[in-house]
C-alpha positions as CSV (number, residue, x, y, z in Angstrom):
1,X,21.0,73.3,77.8
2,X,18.4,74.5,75.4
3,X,15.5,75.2,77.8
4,X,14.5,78.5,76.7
5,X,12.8,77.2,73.7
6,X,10.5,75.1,76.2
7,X,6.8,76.6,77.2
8,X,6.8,74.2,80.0
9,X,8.4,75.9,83.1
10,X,7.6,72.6,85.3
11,X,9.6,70.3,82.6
12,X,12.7,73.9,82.7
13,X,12.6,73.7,86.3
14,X,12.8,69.7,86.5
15,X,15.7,69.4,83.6
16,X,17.7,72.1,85.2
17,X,17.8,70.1,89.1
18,X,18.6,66.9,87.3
19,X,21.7,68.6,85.4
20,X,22.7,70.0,88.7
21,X,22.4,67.0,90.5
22,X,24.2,65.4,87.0
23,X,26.8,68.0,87.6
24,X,27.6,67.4,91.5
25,X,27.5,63.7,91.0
26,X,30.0,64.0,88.1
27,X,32.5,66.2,90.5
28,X,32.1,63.8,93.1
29,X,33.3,61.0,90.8
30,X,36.0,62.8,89.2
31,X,37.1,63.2,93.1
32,X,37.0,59.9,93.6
33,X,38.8,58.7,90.6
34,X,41.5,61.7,91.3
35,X,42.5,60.8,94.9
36,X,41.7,57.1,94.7
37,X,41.5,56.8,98.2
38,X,39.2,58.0,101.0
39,X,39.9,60.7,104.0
40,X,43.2,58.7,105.1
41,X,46.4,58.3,104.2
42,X,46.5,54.9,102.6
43,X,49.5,54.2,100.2
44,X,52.8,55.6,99.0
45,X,52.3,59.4,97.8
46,X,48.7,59.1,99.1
47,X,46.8,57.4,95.7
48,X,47.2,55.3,93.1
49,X,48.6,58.0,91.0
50,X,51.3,58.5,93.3
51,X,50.6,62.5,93.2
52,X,51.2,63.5,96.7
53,X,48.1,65.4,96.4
54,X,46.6,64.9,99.8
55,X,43.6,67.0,99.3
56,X,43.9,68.0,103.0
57,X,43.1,71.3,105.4
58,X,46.3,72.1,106.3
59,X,47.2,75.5,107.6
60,X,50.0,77.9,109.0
61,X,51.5,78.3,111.9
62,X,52.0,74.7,112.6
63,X,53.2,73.7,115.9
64,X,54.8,70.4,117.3
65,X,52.0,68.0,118.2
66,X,53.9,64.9,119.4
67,X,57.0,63.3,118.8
68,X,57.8,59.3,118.9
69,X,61.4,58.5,118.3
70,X,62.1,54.6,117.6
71,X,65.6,53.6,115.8
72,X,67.8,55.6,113.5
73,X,67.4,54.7,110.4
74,X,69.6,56.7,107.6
75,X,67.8,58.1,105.1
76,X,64.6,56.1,105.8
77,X,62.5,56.8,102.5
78,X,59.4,55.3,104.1
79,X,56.6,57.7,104.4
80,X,54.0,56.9,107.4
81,X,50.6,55.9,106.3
82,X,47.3,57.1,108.1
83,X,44.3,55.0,109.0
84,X,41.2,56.1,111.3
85,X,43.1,57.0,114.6
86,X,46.4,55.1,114.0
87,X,49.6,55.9,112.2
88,X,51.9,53.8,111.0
89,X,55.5,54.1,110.3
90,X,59.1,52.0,109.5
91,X,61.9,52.3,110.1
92,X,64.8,50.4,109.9
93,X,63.2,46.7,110.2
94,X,59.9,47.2,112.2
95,X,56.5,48.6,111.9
96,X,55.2,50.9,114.5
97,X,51.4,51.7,114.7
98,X,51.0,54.6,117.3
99,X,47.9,56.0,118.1
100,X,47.2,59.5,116.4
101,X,45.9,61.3,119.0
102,X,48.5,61.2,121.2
103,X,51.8,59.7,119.6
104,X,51.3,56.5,121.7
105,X,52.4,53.2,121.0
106,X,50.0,50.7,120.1
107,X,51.6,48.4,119.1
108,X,55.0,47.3,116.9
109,X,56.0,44.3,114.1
110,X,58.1,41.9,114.7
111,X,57.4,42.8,118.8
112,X,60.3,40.8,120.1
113,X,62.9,42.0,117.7
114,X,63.3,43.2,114.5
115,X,63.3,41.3,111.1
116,X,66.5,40.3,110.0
117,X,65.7,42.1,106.9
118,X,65.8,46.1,106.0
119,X,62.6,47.3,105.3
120,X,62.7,50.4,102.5
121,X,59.2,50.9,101.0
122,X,56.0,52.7,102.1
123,X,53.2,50.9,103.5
124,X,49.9,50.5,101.9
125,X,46.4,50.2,104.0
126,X,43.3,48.4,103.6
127,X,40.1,48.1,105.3
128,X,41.5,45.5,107.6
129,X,45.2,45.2,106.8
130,X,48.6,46.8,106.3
131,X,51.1,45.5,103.7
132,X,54.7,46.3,102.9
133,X,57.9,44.8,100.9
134,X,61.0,44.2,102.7
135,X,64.9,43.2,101.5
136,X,64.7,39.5,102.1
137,X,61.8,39.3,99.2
138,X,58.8,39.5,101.1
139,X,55.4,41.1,101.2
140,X,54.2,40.7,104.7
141,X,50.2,41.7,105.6
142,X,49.7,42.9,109.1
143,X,46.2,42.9,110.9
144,X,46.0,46.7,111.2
145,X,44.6,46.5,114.9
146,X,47.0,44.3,116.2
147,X,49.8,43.9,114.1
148,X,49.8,39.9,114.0
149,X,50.8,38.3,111.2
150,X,48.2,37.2,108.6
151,X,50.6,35.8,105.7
152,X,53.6,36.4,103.6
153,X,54.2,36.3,99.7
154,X,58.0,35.4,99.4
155,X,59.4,37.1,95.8
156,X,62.6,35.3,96.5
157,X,64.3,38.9,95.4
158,X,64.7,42.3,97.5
159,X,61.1,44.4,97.5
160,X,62.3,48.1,97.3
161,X,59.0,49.1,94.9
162,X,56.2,50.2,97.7
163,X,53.1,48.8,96.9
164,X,49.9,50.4,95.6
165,X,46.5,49.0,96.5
166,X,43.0,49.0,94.0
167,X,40.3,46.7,94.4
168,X,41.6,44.4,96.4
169,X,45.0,44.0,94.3
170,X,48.8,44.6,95.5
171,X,50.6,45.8,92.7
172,X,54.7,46.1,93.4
173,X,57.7,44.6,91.5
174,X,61.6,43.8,92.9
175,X,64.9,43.9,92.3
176,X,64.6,41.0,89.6
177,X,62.4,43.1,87.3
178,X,59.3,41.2,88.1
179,X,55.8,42.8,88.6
180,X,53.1,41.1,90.7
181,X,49.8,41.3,91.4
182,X,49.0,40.1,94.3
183,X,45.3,39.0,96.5
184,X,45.6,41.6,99.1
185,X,43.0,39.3,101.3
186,X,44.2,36.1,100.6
187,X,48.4,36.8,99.6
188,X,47.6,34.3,96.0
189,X,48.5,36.0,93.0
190,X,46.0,36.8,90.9
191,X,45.5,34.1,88.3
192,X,44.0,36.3,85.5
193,X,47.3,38.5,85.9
194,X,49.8,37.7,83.0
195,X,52.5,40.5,84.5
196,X,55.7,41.0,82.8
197,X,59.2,41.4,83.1
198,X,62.1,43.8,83.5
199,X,65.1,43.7,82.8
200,X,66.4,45.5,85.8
201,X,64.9,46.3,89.0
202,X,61.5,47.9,89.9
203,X,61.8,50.9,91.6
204,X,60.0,53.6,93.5
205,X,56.3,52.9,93.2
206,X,53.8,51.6,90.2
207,X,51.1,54.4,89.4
208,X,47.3,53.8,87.8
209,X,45.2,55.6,85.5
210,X,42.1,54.8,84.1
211,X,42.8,51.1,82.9
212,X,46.1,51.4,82.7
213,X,49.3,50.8,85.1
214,X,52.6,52.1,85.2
215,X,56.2,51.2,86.3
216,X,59.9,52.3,85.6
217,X,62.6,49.7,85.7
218,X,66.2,51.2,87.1
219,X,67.7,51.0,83.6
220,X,66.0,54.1,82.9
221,X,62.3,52.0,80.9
222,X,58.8,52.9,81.3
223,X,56.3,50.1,81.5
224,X,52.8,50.7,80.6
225,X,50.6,47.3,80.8
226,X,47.2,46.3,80.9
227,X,45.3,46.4,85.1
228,X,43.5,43.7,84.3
229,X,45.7,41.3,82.5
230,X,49.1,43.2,83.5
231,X,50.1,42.5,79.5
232,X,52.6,44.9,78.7
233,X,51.3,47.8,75.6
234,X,54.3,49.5,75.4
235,X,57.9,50.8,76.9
236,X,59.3,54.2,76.8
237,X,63.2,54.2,77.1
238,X,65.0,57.2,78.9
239,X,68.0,58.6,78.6
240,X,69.1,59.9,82.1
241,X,69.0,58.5,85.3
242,X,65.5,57.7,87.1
243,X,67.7,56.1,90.5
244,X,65.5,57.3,92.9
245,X,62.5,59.0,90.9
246,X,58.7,58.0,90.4
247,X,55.8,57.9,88.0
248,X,52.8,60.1,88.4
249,X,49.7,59.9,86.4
250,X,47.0,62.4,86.1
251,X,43.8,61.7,83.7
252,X,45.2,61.0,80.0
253,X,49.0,61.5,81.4
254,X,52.1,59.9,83.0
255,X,55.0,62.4,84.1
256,X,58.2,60.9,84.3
257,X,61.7,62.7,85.8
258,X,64.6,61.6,84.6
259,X,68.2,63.4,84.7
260,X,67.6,67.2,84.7
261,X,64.3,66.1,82.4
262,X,60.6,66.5,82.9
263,X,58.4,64.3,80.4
264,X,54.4,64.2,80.4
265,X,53.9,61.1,78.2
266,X,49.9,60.3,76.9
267,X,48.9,57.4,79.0
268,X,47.9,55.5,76.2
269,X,50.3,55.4,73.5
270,X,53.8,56.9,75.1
271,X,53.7,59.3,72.9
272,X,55.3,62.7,74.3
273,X,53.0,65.5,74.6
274,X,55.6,67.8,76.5
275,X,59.1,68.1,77.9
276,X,60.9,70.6,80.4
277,X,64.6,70.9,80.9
278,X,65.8,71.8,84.1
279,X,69.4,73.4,85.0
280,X,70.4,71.0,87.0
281,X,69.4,66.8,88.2
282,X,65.7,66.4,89.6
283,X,66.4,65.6,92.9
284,X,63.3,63.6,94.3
285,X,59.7,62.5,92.6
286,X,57.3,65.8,91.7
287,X,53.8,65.9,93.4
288,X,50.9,66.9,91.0
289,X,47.6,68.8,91.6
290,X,45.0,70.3,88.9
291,X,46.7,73.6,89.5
292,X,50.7,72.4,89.1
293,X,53.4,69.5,89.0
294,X,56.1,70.7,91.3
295,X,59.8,69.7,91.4
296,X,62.8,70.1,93.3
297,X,66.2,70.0,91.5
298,X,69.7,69.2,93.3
299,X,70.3,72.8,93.0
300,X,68.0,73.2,95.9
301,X,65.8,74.7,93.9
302,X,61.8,74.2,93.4
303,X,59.6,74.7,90.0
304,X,56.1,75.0,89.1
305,X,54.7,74.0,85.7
306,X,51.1,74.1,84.3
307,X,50.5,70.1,83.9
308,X,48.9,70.4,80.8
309,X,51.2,72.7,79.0
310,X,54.3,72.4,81.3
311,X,55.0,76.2,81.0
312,X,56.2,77.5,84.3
313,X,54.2,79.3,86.6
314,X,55.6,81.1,89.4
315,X,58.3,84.2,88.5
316,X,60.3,83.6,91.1
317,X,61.5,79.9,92.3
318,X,62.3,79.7,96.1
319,X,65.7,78.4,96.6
320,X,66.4,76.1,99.9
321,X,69.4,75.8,102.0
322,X,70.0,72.0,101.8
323,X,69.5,68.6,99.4
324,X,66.5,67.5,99.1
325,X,65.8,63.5,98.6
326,X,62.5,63.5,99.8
327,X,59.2,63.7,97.2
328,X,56.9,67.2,98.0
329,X,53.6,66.8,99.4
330,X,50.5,69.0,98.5
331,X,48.2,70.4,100.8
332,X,45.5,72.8,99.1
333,X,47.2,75.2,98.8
334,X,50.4,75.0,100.6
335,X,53.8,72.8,99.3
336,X,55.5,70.6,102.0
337,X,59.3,69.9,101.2
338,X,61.8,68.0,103.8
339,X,65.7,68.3,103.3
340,X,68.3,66.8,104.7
341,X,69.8,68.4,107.9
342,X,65.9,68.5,109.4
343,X,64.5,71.4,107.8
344,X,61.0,71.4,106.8
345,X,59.5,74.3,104.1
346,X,55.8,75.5,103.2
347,X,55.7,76.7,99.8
348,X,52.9,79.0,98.6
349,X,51.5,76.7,95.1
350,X,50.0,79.7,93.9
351,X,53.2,82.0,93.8
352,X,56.3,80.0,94.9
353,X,56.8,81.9,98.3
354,X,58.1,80.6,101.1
355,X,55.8,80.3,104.1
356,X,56.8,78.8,106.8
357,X,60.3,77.1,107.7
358,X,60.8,74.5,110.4
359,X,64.1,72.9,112.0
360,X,63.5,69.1,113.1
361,X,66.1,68.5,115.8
362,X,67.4,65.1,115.8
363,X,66.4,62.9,118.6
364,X,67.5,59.2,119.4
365,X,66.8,56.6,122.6
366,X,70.2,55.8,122.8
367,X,72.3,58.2,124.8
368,X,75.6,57.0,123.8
369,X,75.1,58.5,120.1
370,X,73.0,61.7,119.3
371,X,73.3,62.4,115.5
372,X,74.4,65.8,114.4
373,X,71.2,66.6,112.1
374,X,67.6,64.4,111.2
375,X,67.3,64.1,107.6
376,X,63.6,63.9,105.8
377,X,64.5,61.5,103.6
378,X,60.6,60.5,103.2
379,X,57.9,62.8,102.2
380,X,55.6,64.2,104.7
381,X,52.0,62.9,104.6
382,X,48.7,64.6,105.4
383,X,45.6,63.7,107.4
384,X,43.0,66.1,108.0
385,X,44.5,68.7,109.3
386,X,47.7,67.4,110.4
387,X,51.0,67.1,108.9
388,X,53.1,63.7,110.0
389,X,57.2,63.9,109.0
390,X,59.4,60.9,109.6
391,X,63.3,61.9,110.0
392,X,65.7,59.4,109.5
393,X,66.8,59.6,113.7
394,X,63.4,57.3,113.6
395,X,61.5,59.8,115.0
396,X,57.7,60.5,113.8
397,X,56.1,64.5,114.6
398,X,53.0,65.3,114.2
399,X,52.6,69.4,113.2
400,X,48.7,70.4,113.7
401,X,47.4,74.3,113.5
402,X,45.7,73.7,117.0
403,X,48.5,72.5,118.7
404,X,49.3,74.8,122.1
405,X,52.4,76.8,121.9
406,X,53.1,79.8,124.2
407,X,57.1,79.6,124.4
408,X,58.8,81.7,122.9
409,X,62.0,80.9,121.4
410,X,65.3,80.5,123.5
411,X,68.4,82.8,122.9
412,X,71.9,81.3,124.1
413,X,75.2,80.8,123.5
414,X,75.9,84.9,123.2
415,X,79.5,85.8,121.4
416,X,80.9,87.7,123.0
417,X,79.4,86.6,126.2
418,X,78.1,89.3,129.0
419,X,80.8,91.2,130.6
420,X,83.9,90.1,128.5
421,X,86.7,92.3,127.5
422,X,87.7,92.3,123.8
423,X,89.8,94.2,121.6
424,X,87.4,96.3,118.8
425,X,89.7,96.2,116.1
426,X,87.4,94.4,113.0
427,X,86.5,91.8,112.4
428,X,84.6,91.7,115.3
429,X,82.6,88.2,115.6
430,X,78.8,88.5,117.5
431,X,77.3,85.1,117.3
432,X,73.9,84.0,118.8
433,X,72.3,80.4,119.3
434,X,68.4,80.5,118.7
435,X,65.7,78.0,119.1
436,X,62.4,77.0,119.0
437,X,60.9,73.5,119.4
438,X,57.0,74.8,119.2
439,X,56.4,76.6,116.4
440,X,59.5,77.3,114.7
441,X,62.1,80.9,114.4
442,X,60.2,83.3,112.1
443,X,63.7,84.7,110.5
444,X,61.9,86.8,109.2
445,X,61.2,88.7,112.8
446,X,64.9,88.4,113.9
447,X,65.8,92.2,115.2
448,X,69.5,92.4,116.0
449,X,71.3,95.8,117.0
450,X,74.4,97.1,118.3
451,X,74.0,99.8,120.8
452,X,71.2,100.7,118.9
453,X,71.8,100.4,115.3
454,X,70.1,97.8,113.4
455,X,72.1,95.2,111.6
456,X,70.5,94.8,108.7
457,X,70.1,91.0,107.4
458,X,72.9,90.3,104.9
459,X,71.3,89.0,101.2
460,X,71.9,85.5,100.0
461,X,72.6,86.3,96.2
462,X,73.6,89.5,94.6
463,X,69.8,90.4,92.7
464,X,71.7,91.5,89.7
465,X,74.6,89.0,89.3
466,X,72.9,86.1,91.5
467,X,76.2,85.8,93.1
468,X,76.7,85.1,96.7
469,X,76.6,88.9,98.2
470,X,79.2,90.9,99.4
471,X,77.1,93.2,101.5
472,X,77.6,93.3,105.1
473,X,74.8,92.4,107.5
474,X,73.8,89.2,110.0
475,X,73.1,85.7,108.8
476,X,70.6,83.0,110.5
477,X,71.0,79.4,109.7
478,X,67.8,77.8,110.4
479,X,69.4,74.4,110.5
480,X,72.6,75.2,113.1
481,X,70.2,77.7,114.9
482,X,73.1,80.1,114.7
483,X,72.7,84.1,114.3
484,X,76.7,85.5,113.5
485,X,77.8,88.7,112.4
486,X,81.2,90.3,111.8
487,X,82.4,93.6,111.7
488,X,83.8,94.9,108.5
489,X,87.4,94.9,108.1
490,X,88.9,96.8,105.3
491,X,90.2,94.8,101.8
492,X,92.8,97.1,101.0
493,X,95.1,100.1,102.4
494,X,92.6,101.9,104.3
495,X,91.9,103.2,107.3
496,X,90.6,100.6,110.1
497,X,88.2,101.7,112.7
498,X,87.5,99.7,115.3
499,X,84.9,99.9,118.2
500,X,85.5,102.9,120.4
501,X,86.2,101.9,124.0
502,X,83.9,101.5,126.6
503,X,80.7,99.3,126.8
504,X,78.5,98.3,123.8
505,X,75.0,97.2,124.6
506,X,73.7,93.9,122.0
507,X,70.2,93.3,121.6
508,X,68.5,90.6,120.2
509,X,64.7,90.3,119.4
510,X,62.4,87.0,117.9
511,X,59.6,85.5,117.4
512,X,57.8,82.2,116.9
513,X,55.7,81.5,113.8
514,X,53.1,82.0,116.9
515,X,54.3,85.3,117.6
516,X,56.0,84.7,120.8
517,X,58.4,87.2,121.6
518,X,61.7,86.6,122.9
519,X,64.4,89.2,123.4
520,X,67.6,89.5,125.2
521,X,70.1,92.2,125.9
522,X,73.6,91.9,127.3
523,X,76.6,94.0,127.4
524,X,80.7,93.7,126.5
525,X,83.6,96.0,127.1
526,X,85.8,97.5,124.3
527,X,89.5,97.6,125.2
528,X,91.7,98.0,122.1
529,X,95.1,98.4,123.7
530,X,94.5,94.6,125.3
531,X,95.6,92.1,122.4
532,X,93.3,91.4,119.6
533,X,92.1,87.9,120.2
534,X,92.2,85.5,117.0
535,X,88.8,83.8,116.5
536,X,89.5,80.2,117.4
537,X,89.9,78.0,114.6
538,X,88.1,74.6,115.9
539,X,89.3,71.5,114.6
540,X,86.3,69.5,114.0
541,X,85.0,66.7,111.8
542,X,83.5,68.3,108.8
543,X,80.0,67.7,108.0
544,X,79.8,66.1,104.6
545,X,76.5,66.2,103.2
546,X,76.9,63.7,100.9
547,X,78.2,61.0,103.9
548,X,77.1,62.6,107.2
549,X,77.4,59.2,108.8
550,X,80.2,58.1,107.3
551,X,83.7,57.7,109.1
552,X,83.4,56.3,112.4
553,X,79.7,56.2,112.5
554,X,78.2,53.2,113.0
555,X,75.7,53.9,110.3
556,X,78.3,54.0,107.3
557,X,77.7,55.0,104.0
558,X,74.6,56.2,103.4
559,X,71.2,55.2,101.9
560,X,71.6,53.5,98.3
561,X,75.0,52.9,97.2
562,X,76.3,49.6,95.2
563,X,74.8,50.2,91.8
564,X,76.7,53.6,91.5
565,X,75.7,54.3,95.0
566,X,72.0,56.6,95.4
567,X,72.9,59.3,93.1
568,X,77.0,59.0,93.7
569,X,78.5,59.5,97.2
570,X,77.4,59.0,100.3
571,X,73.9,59.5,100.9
572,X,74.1,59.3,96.9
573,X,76.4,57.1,96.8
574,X,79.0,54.4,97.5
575,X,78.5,51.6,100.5
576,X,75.0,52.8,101.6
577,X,71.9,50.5,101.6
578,X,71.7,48.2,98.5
579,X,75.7,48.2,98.4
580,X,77.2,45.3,99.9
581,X,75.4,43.6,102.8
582,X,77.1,44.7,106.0
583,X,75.0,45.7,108.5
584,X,75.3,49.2,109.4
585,X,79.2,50.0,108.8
586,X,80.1,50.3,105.6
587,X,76.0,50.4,104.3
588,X,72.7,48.1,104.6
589,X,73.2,45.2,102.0
């Protein structure tokens, strides 16, 4: 603005409140058109551009809120949606709407018994309504107050493609390659709406920007088409596999994972404007703020790159104990990633630290089956200040800062136990159980010593090599709960010194992410001319984490198998949902 060549100070003082207001205004639009939604929660990565951005105030510690636990439902990638005071969730073949207060039910869809039909996409929120696709073809709308039935639009071909809602319009496709657009009042399909067709199936979730709407087609196509006339402008073809992987969009660009590749296409032409190669497979759909597009590869680990540019960001990546198949979810400034086996990590965006680690135990209503583990097969979802995760045991928590928790974690299962007799010679196996349901183990504030010398924590990865280290100390699994330690025995012709005889003292200190203290000590007796026991070698079923409800499970083979199974074995592979319809042994359809 040029004002300093104007003698009027009234007409300075005037132009520069209008350019203000000109200026706030514009941020407020540019909000708008960035989140594409309001406050809640309403669609499939929170927006039409199918960020995961959810623009909310989440902060550390969290603690558990409430829990709801409805059917199991393996790998369940359907995210809960938020509206006013009720969330709503799926799994299996129902919709739950529980009140979001208090975790109570309000009410469920079908409410005699479920639909005969799997239901595997997202729901999508409107001002009165709630809509979702399901196996048997249909999109169903749901009064969101009641959950009665208001109509069905019958595809006649499986929905797995969750649908987006703008201006009163459903957008999804199905497993026949056919994209609709759909009157979310009325269920008519929208008569100026030309649409087009794939060749294979529609997958994951169609994303919007400007005028302009997206979709990728499982044999590895981008479709960009007209919103208003859904006329097809052009296709990008890929090269690697997109089987389980969505769009994003973000102002003039559309990011698309594929294989071990990261492409940021312009929105208008196709044209590539950048690509990132990755060491190993993307494992699960990026989320995308101004400040980073954030991706998790099968190698457990998670990447940050400027969106713009696509040069990385942080130094160091954080690295996570266990597959991931669930997208990320952004919250200011915090990154929320679910893994199979029930852990739940908060990444620092702005410098890749990890910040907070939770362990979802698995929960069930039937007490003739309790599953080993609860995968996050969907991506957490935020609402104000709250954090909702769905695990695939079919049980919803809510994690909110001001939830009360003053317990501190519980230490049990002690190895050896208090008051046994063992012999000293190494190795010598210490083992201890601990758990916290509030708030979380802090690992980082585990204190473990042996009549009173610490035991240092034992590193992951050699810094220098990145091998797996050699260096003695304790390990914690956050996932098993389990502390264990062993006392070095030598490699070669050495001498071997065993504990002296006599009593040794163990203890144990942690805390909460709250800072609740617990700490126990116990006591064992060193005898070394008793027999050195042999650490029991326990037969057990293995847990495979490709097929952790495999074998006699009644859930068989995991989510997405069939078309060379959901990324090839188990979970990613053969016999799971969309692989031969057979109920639950053997895989969903």
């Amino acid at each position: 603005m040029t004002t300093m060549h104007m003698n009027n100070q009234l007409k300075h003082t005037v132009i520069r409140t209008l350019s203000g207001w000109v200026g706030v205004i514009t941020c407020m639009l540019f909000a708008l058109s960035v989140t594409g939604v309001k406050a809640d929660t309403l669609m499939a990565r929170g927006d039409i551009r199918q960020s995961g951005d959810y623009h909310a105030d989440v902060t550390l510690p969290l603690s558990v809120d409430w829990q709801y636990t409805s059917k199991m439902s393996p790998y369940n990638p359907c995210s809960p949606a938020v509206s006013g005071d009720t969330v709503y969730f799926i799994s299996v073949s129902r919709v739950y709407a529980l009140n979001k207060k208090t975790g109570a039910l309000e009410w469920k869809y079908p409410a005699d018994a479920p639909l005969t039909a799997g239901i595997h996409t997202t729901p999508a929120i409107g001002d009165t309504m709630i809509y979702f696709g399901a196996d048997n073809g249909k999109l169903y709308a749901l009064r969101k107050d009641t959950g009665a039935e208001v109509w069905i639009f019958d595809t006649h071909s499986s929905i797995g493609c969750s649908p987006i809602l703008y201006q009163g319009v459903l957008y999804f496709g199905n497993e026949s390659g056919n994209f609709y657009a759909v009157d979310a009042k009325t269920g008519d399909q929208v008569k100026s709406w030309l649409g087009f067709k794939a060749n294979d199936e529609i997958q994951g979730s169609p994303c919007i920007t400007d005028d302009m709407i997206f979709a990728m087609s499982l044999d590895q196509v981008v479709h960009a088409a007209n919103l208003a006339t859904g006329r097809e402008t052009w296709r990008y073809r890929l090269s690697d596999s997109v089987q389980g992987i969505n769009l994003l969009a973000q102002g003039d660009f559309i990011y698309v994972p594929s294989g071990s590749k990261l492409h940021c296409l312009f929105a208008r032409s196709g044209a590539s404007k950048w690509t990132q190669l990755l060491p190993d497979d993307i494992a699960a759909s990026p989320a995308i703020s101004a400040q980073g597009i954030y991706v998790v590869s099968d190698n457990h680990t998670v990447y940050a790159f400027n969106p713009t540019t696509g040069q990385v960001l942080w130094k160091k990546w954080p690295k996570l104990k266990y597959d991931v198949i669930a997208p990320p979810t952004i919250c200011g400034n915090l990154l929320f990633v679910g893994t199979i086996q029930g852990l739940l990590y908060a990444i620092d965006t702005q410098t890749g630290a990890i910040k907070w680690i939770y362990d979802i135990a698995p929960s069930t209503p039937n007490p003739d089956y309790i599953p080993d583990y609860a995968n996050v097969g969907a991506a957490p979802v935020a609402d104000g200040s709250s954090l909702y995760v769905l695990a695939d045991d079919g049980t919803l928590t809510k994690f909110s800062n001001s939830a009360l928790d003053t317990t501190p974690p519980v230490i049990s299962d002690v190895v050896p136990e208090i008051g046994w007799i063992i012999n000293g010679t190494p190795p010598v196996h210490f083992q201890a159980k601990i758990e916290d349901v509030g708030s979380g183990v802090n690992p980082d504030s585990i204190q473990f010593t042996i009549d009173g010398d610490t035991i240092p924590k034992k590193p992951e990865r050699d810094q220098y090599t990145g091998q797996p280290s050699e260096k003695p100390g304790y390990t914690y699994d956050p996932s098993t709960c389990l502390l264990e330690y062993e006392t070095v025995a030598p490699t070669d012709a050495s001498a071997v010194h065993p504990l002296t005889n006599g009593r040794h003292e163990i203890t144990l200190s942690v805390a909460d992410w709250r800072g609740n203290v617990a700490t126990k000590s116990w006591s064992f007796i060193v005898d070394n001319s008793i027999a050195k026991t042999v650490k029991p070698n326990v037969v057990t079923q293995p847990y495979n984490r490709r097929n952790p409800y495999g074998g006699n499970n009644p859930y068989g083979g995991g989510y997405r198998g069939g078309r060379g199974g959901y990324r090839g074995g188990g979970y990613r592979g053969g016999g799971g949902y969309r692989g031969g319809y057979g109920g639950y042994g053997g895989g969903y359809r």
